[in-house]
Chimera marker file (.cmm) of the C-alpha trace (Angstrom):
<marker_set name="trace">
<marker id="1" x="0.000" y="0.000" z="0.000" r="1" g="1" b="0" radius="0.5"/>
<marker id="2" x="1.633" y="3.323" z="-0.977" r="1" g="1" b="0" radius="0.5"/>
<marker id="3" x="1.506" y="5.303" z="2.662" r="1" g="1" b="0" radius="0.5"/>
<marker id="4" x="4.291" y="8.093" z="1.532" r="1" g="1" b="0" radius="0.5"/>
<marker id="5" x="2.171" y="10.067" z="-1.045" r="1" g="1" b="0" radius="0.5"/>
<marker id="6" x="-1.089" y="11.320" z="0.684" r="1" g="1" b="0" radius="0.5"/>
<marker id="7" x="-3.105" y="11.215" z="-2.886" r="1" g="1" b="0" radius="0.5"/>
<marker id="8" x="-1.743" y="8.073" z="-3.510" r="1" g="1" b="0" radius="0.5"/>
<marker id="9" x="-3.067" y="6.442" z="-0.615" r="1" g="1" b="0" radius="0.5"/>
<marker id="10" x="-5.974" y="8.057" z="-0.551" r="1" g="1" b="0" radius="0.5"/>
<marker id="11" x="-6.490" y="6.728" z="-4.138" r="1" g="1" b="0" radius="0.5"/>
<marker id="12" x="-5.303" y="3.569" z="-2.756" r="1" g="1" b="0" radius="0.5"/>
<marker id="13" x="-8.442" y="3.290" z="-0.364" r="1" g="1" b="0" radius="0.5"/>
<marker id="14" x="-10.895" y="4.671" z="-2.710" r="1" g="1" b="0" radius="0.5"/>
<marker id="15" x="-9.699" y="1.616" z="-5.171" r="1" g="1" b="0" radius="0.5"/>
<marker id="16" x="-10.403" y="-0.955" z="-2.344" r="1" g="1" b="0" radius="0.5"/>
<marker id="17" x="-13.054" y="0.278" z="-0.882" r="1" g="1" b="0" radius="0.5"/>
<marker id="18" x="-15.467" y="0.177" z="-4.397" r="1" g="1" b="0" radius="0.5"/>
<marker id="19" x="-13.897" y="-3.209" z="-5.056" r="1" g="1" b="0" radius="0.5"/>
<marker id="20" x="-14.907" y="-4.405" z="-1.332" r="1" g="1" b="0" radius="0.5"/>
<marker id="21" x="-18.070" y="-2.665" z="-1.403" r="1" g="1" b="0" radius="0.5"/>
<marker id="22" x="-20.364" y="-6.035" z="-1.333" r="1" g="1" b="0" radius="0.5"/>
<marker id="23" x="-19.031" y="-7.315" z="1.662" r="1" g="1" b="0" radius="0.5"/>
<marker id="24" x="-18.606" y="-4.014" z="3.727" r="1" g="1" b="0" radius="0.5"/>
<marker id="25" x="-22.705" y="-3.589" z="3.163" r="1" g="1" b="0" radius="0.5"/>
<marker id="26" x="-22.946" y="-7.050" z="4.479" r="1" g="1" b="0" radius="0.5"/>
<marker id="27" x="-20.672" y="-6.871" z="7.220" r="1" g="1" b="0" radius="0.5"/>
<marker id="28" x="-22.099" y="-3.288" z="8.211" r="1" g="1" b="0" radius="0.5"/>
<marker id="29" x="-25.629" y="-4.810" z="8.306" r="1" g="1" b="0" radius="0.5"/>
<marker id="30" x="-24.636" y="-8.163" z="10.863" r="1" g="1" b="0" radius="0.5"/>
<marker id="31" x="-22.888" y="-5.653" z="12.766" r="1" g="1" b="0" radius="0.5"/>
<marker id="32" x="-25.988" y="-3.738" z="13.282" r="1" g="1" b="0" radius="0.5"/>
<marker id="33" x="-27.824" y="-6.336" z="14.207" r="1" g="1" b="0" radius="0.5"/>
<marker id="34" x="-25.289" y="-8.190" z="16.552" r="1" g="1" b="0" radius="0.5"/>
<marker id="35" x="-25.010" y="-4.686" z="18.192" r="1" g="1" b="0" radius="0.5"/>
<marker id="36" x="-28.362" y="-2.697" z="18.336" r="1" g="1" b="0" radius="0.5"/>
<marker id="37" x="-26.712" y="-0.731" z="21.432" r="1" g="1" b="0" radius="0.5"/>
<marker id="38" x="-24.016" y="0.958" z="19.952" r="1" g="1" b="0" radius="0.5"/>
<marker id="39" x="-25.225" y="1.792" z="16.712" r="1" g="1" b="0" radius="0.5"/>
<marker id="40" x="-27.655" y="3.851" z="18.242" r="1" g="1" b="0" radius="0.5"/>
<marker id="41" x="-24.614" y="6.910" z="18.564" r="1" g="1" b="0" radius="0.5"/>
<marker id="42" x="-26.857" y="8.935" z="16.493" r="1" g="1" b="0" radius="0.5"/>
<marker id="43" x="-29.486" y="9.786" z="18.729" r="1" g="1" b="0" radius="0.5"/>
<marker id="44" x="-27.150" y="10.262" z="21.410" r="1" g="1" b="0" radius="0.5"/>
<marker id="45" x="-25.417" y="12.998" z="19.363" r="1" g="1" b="0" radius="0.5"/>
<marker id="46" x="-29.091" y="14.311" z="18.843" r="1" g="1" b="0" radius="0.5"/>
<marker id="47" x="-29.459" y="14.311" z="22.776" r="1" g="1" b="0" radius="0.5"/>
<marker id="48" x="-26.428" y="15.528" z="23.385" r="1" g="1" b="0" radius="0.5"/>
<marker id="49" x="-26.831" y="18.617" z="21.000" r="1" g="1" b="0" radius="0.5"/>
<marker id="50" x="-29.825" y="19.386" z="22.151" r="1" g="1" b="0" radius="0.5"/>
<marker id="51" x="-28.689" y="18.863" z="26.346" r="1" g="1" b="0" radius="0.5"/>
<marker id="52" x="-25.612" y="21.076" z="25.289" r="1" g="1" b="0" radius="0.5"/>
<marker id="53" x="-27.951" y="24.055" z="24.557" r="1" g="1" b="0" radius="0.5"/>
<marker id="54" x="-30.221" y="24.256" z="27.199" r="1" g="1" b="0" radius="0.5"/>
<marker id="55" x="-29.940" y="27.439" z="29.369" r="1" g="1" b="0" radius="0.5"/>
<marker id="56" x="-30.585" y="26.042" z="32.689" r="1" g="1" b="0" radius="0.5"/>
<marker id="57" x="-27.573" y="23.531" z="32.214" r="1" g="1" b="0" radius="0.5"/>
<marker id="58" x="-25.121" y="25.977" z="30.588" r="1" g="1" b="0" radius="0.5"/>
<marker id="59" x="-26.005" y="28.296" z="34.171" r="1" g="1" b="0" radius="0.5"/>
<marker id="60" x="-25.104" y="25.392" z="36.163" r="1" g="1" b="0" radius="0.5"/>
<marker id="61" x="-21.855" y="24.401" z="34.017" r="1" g="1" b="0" radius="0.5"/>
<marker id="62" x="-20.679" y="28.425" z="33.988" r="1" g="1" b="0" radius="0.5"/>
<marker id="63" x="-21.256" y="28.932" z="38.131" r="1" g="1" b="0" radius="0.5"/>
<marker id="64" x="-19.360" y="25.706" z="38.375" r="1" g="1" b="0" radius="0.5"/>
<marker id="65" x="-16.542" y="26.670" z="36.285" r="1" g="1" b="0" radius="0.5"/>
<marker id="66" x="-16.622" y="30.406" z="37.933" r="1" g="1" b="0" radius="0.5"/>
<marker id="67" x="-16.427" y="28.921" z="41.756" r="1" g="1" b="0" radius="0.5"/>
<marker id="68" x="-13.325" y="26.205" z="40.259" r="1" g="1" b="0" radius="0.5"/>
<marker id="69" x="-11.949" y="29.247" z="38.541" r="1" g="1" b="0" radius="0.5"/>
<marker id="70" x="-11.464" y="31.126" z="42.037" r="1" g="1" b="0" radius="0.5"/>
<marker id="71" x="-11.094" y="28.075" z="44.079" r="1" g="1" b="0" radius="0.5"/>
<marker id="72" x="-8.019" y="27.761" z="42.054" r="1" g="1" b="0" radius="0.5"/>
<marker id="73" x="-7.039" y="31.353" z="42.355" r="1" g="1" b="0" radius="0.5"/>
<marker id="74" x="-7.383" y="31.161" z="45.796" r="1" g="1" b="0" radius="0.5"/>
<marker id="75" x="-4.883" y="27.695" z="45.874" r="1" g="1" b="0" radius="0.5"/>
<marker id="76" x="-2.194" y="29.592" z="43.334" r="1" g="1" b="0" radius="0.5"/>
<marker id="77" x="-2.380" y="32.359" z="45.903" r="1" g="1" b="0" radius="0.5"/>
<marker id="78" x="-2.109" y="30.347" z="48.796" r="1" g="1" b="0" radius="0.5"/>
<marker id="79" x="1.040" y="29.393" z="47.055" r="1" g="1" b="0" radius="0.5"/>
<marker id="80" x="2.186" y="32.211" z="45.890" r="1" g="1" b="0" radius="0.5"/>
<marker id="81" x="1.966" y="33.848" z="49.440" r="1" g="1" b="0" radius="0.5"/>
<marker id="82" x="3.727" y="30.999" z="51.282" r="1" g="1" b="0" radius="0.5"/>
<marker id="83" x="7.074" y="31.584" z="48.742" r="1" g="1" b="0" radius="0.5"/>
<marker id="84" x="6.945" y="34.706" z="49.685" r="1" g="1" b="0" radius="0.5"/>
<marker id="85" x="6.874" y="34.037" z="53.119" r="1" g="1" b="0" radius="0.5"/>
<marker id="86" x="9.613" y="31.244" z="52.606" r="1" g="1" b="0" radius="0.5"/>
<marker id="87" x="11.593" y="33.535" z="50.773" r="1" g="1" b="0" radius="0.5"/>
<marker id="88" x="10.820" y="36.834" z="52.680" r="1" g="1" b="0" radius="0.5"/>
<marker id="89" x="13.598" y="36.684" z="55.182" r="1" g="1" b="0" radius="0.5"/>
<marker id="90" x="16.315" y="36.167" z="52.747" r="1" g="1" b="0" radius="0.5"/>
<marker id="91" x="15.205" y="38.508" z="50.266" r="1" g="1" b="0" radius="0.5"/>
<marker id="92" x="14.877" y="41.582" z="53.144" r="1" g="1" b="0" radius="0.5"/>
<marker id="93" x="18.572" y="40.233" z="54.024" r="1" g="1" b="0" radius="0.5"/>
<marker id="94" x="19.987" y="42.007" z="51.149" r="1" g="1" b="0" radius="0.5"/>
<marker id="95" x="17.875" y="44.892" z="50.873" r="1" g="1" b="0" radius="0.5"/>
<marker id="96" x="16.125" y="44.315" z="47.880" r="1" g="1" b="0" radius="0.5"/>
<marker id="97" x="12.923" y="42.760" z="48.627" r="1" g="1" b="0" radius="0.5"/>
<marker id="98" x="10.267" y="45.596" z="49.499" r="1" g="1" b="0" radius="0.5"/>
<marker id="99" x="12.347" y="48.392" z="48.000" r="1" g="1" b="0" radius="0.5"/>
<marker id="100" x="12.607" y="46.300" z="44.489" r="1" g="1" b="0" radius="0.5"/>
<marker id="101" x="8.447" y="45.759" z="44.478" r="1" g="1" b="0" radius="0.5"/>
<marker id="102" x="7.465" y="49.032" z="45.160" r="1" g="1" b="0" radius="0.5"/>
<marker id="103" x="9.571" y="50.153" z="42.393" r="1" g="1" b="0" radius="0.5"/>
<marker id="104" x="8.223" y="47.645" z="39.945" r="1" g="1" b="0" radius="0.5"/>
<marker id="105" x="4.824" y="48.692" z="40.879" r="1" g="1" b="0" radius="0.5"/>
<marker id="106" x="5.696" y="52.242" z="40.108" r="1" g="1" b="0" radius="0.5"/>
<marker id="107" x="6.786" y="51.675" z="37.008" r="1" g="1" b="0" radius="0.5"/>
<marker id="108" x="3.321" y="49.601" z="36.599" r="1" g="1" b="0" radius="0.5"/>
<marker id="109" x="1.115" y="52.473" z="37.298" r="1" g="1" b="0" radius="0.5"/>
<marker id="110" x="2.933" y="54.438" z="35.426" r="1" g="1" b="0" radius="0.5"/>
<marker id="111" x="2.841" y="52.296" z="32.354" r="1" g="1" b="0" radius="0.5"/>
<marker id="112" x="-1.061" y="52.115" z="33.124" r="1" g="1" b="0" radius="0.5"/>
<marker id="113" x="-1.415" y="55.681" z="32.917" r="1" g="1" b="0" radius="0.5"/>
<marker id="114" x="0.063" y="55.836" z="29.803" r="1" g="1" b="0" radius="0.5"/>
<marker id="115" x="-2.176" y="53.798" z="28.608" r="1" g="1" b="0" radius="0.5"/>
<marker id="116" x="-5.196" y="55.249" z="29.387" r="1" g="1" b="0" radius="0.5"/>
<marker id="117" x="-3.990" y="57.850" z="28.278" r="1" g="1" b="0" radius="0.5"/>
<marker id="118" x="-3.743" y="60.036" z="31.364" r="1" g="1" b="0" radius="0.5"/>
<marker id="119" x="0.598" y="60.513" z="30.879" r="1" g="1" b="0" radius="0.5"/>
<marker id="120" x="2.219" y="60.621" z="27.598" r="1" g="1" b="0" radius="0.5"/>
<marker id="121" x="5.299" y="58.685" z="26.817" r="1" g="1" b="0" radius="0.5"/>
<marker id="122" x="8.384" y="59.334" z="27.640" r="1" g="1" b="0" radius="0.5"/>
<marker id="123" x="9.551" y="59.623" z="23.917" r="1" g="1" b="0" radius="0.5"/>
<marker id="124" x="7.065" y="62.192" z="23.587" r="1" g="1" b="0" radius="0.5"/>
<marker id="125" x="8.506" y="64.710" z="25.800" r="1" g="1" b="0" radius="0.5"/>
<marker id="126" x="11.501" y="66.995" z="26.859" r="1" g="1" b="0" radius="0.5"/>
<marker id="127" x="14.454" y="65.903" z="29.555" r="1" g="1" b="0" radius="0.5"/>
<marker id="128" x="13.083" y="67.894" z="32.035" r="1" g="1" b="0" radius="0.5"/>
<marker id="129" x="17.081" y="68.760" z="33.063" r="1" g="1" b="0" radius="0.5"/>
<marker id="130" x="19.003" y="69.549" z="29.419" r="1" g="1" b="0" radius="0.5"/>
<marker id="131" x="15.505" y="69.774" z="27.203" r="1" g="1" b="0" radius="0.5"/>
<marker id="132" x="16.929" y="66.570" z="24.859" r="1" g="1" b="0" radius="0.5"/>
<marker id="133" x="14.020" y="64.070" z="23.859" r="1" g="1" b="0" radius="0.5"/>
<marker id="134" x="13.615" y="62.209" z="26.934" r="1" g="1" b="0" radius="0.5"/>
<marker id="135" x="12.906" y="58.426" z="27.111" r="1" g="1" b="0" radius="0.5"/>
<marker id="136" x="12.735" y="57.390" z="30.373" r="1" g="1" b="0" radius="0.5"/>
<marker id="137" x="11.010" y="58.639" z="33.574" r="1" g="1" b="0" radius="0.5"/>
<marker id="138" x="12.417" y="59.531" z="36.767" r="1" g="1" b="0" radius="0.5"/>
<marker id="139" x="10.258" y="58.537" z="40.344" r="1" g="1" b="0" radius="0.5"/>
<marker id="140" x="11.462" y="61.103" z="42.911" r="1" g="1" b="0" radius="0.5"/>
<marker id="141" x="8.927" y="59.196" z="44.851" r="1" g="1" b="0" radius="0.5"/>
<marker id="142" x="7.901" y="56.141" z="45.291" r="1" g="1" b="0" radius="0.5"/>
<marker id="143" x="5.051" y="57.049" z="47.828" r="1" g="1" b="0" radius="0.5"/>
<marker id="144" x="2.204" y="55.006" z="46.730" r="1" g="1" b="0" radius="0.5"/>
<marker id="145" x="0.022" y="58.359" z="46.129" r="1" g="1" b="0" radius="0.5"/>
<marker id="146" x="3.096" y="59.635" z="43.780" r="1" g="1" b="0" radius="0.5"/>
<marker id="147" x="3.586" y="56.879" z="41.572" r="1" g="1" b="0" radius="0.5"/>
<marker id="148" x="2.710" y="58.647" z="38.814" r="1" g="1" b="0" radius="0.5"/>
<marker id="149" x="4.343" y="61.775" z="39.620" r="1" g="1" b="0" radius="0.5"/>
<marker id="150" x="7.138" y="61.063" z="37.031" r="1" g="1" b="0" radius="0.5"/>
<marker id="151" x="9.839" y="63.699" z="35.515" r="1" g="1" b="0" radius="0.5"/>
<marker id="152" x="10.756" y="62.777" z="32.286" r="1" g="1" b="0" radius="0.5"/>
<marker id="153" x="14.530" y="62.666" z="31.060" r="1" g="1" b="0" radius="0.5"/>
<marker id="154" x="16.691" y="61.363" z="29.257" r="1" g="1" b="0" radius="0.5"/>
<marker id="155" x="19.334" y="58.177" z="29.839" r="1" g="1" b="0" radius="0.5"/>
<marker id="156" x="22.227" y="60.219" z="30.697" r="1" g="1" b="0" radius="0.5"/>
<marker id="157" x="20.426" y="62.762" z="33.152" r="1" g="1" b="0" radius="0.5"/>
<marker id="158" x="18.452" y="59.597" z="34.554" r="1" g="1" b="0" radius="0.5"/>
<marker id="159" x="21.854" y="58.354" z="35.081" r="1" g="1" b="0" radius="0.5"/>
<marker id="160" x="22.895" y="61.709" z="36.819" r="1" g="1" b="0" radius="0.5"/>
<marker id="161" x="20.049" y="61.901" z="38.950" r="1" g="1" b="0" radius="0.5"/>
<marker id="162" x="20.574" y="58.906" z="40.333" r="1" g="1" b="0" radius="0.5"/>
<marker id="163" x="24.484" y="59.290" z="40.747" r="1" g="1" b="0" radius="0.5"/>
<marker id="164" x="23.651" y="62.383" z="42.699" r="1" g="1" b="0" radius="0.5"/>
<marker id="165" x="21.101" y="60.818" z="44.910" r="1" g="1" b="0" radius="0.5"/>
<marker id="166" x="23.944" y="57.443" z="45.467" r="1" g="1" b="0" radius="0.5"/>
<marker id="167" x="26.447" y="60.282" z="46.559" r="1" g="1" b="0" radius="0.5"/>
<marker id="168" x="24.233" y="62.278" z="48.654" r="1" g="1" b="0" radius="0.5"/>
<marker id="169" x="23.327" y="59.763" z="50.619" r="1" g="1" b="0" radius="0.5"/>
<marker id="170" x="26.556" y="58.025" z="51.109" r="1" g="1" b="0" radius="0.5"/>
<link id1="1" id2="2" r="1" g="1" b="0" radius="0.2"/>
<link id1="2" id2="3" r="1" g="1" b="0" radius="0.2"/>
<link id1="3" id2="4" r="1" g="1" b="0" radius="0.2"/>
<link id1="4" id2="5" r="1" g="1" b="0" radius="0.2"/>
<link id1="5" id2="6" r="1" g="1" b="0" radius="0.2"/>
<link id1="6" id2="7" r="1" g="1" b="0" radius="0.2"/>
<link id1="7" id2="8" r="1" g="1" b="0" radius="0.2"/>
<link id1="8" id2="9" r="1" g="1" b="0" radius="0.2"/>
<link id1="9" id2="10" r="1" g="1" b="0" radius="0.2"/>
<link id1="10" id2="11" r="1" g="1" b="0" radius="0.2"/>
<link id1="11" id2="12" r="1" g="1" b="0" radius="0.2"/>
<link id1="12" id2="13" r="1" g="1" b="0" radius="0.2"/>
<link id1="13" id2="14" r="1" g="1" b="0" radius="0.2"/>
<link id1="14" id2="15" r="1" g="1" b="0" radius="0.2"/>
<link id1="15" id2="16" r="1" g="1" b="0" radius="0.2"/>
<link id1="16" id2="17" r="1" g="1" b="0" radius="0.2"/>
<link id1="17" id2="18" r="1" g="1" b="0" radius="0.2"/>
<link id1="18" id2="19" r="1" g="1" b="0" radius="0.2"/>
<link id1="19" id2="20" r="1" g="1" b="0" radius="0.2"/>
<link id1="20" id2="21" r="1" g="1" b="0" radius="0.2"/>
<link id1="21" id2="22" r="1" g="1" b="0" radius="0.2"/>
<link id1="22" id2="23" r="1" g="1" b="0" radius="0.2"/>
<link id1="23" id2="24" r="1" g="1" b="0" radius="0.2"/>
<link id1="24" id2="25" r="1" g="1" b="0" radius="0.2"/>
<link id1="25" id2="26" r="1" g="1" b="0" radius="0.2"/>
<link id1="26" id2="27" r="1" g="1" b="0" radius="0.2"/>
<link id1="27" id2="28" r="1" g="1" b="0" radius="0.2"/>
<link id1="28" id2="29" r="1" g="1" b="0" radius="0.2"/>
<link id1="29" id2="30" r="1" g="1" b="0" radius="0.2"/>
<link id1="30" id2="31" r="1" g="1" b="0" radius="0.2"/>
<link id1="31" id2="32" r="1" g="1" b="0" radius="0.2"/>
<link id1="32" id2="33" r="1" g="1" b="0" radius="0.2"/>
<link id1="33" id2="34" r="1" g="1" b="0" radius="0.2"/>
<link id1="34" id2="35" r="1" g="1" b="0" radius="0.2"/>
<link id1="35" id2="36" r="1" g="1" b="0" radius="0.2"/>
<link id1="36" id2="37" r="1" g="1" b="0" radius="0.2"/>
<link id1="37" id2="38" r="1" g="1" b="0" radius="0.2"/>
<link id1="38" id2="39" r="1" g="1" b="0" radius="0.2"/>
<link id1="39" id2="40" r="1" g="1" b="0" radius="0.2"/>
<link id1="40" id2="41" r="1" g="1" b="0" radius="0.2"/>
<link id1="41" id2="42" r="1" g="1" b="0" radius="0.2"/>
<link id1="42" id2="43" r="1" g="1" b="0" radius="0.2"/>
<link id1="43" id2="44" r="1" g="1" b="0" radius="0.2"/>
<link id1="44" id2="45" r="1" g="1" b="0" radius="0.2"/>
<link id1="45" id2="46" r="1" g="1" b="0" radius="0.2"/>
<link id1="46" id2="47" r="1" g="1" b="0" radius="0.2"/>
<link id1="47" id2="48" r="1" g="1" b="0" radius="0.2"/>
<link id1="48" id2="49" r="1" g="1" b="0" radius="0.2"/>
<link id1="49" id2="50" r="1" g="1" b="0" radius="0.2"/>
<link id1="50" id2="51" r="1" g="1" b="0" radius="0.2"/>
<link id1="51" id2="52" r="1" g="1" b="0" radius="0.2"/>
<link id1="52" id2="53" r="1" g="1" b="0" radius="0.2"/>
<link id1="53" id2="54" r="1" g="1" b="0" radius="0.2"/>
<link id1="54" id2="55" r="1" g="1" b="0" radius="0.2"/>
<link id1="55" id2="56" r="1" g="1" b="0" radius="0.2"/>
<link id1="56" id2="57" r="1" g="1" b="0" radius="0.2"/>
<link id1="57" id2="58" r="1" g="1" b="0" radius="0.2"/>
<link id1="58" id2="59" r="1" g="1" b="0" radius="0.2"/>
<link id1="59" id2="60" r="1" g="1" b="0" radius="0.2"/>
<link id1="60" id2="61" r="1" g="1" b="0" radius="0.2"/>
<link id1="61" id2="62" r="1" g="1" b="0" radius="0.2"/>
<link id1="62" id2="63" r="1" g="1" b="0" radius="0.2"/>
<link id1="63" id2="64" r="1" g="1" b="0" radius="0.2"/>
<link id1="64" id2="65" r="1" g="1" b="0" radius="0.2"/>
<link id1="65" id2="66" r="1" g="1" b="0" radius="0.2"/>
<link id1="66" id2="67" r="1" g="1" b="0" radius="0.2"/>
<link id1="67" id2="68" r="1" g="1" b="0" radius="0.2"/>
<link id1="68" id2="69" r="1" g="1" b="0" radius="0.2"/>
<link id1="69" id2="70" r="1" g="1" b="0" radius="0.2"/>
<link id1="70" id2="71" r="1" g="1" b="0" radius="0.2"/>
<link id1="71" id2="72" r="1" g="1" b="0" radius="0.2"/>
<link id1="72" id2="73" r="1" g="1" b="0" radius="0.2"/>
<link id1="73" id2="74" r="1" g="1" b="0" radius="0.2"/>
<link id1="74" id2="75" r="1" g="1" b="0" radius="0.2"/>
<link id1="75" id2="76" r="1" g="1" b="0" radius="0.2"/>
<link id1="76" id2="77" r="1" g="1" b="0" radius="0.2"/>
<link id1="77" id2="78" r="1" g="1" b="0" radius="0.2"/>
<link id1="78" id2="79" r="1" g="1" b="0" radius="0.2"/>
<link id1="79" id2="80" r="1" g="1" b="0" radius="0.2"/>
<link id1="80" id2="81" r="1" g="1" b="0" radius="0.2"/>
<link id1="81" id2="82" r="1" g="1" b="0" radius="0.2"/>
<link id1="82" id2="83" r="1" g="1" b="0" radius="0.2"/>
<link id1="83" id2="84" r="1" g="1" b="0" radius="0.2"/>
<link id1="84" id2="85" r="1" g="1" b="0" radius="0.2"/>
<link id1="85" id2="86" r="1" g="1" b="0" radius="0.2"/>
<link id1="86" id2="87" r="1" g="1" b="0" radius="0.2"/>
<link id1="87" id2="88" r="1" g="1" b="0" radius="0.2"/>
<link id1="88" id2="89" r="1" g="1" b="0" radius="0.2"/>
<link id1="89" id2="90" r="1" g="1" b="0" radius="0.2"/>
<link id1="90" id2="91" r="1" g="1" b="0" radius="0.2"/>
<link id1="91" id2="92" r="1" g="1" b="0" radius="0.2"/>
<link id1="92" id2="93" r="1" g="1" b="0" radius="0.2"/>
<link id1="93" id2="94" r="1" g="1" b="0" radius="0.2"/>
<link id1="94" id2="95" r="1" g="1" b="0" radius="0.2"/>
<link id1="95" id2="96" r="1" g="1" b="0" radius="0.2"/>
<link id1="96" id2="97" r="1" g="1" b="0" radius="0.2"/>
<link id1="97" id2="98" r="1" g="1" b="0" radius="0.2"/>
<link id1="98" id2="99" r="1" g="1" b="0" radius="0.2"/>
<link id1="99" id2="100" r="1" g="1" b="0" radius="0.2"/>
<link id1="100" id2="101" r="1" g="1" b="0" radius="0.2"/>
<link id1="101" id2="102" r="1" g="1" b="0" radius="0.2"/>
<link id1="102" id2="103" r="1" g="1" b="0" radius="0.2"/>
<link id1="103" id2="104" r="1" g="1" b="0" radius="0.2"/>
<link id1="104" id2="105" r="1" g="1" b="0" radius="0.2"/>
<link id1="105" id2="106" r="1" g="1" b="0" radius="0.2"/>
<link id1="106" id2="107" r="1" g="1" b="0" radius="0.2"/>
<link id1="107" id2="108" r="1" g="1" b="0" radius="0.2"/>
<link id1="108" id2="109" r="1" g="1" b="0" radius="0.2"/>
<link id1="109" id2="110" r="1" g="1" b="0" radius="0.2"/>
<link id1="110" id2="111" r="1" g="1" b="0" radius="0.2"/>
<link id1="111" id2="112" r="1" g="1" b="0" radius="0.2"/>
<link id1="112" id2="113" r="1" g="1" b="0" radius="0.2"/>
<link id1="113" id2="114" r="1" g="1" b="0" radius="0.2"/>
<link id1="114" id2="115" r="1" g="1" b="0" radius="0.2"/>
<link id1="115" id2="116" r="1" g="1" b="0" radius="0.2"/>
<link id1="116" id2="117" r="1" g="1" b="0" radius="0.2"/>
<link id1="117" id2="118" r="1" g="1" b="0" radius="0.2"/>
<link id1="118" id2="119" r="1" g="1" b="0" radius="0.2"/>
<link id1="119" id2="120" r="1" g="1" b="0" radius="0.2"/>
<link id1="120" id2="121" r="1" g="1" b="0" radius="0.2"/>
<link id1="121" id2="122" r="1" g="1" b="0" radius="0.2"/>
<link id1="122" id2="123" r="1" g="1" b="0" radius="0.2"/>
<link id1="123" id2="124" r="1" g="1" b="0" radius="0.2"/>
<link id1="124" id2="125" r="1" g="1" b="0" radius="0.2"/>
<link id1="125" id2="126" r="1" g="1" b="0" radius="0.2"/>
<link id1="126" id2="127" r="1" g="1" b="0" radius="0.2"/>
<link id1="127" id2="128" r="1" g="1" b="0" radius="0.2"/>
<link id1="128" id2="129" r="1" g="1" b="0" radius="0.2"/>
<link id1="129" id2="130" r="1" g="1" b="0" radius="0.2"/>
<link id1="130" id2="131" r="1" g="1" b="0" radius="0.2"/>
<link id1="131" id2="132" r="1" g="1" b="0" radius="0.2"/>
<link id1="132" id2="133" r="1" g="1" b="0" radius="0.2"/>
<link id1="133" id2="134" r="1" g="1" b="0" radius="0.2"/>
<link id1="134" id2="135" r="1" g="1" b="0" radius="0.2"/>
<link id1="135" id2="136" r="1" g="1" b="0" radius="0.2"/>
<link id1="136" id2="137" r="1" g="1" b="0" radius="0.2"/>
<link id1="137" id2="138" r="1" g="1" b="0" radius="0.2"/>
<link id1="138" id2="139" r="1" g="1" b="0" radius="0.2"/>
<link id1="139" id2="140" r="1" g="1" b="0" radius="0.2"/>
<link id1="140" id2="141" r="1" g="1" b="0" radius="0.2"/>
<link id1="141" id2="142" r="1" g="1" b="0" radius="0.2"/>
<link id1="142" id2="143" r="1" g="1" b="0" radius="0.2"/>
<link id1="143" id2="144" r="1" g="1" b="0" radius="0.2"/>
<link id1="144" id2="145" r="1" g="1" b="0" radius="0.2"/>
<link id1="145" id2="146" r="1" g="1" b="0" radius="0.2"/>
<link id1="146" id2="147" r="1" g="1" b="0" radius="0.2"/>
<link id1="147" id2="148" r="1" g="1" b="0" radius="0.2"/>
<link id1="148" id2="149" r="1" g="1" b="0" radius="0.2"/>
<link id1="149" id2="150" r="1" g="1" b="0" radius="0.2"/>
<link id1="150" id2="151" r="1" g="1" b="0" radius="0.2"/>
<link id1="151" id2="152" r="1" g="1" b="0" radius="0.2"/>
<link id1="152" id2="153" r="1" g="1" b="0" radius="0.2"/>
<link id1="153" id2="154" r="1" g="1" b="0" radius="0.2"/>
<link id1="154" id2="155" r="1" g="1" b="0" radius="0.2"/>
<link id1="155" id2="156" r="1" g="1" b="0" radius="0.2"/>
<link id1="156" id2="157" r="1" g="1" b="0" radius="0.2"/>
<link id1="157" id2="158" r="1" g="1" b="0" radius="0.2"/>
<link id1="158" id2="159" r="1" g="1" b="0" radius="0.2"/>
<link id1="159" id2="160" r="1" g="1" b="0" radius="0.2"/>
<link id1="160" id2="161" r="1" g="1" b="0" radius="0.2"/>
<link id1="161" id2="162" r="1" g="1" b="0" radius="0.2"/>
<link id1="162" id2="163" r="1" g="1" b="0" radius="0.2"/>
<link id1="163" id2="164" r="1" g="1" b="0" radius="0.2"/>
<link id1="164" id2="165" r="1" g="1" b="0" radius="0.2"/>
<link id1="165" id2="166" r="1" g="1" b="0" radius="0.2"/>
<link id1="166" id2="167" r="1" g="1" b="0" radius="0.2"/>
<link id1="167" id2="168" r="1" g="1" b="0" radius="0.2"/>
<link id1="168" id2="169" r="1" g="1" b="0" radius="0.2"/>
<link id1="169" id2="170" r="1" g="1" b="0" radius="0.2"/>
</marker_set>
């Protein structure tokens, strides 16, 4: 039987199918008979169809799949939580853990606020310090009510700024 060349083989089966034909209609027909049980598929499909559209059961299937939906968020949480509880300690050892989140967060809000339109990118404006085309923005707080109280400059005065602030406080 030729099974490389799809056409082929399906030229193949055509072939011995019509010269089979007789005895498939016979065999098809004892089969039937021998078993009346699972040849009647069809009007389970029909059931099933018409079980599959019905309101009341598509309300019971989507408040089932809503409570699984937060009974897993809920676990992944859980999870997520402990980690950070595991991990908490280790991470506040080197000074990196709360500092590092709020600033991700920041950036977050700010990147949500560009997108509803309420800030406009960075590339859009002036470096508030040399009046270049800025590309970045500068937090000078990360205060959870000034997240979105950006400057915006560009790289090498972002760099500045925060080489000033390193030597300040050191």
């Amino acid at each position: 039987m030729p099974n490389k060349d799809p056409e082929a083989r399906k030229a193949y089966i055509r072939a011995w199918y019509l010269k089979n034909r007789e005895r498939l209609l016979v065999y098809s027909a004892e089969y039937r008979q021998k078993f009346p049980e699972k040849v009647s598929e069809g009007k389970k499909r029909i059931y099933h169809n018409k079980y599959k559209n019905d309101p009341e059961r598509k309300a019971k299937v989507s408040a089932y799949a809503k409570k699984r939906r937060i009974e897993k968020y809920d676990h992944v949480r859980a999870i997520e939580r402990a980690s950070y509880e595991k991990h908490r300690d280790r991470a506040l050892a080197y000074g990196r853990a709360t500092s590092r989140t709020v600033e991700r967060k920041a950036r977050e809000a700010v990147g949500v606020a560009i997108r509803k339109g309420l800030l406009a990118r960075a590339s859009e404006c002036s470096c508030a310090r040399c009046g270049e085309q800025a590309n970045e923005y500068h937090h000078p707080s990360y205060d959870r009510d000034k997240w979105t109280d950006v400057v915006a400059v560009c790289h090498q005065c972002h760099k500045d700024i925060h080489r000033d602030l390193s030597s300040a406080s050191t």
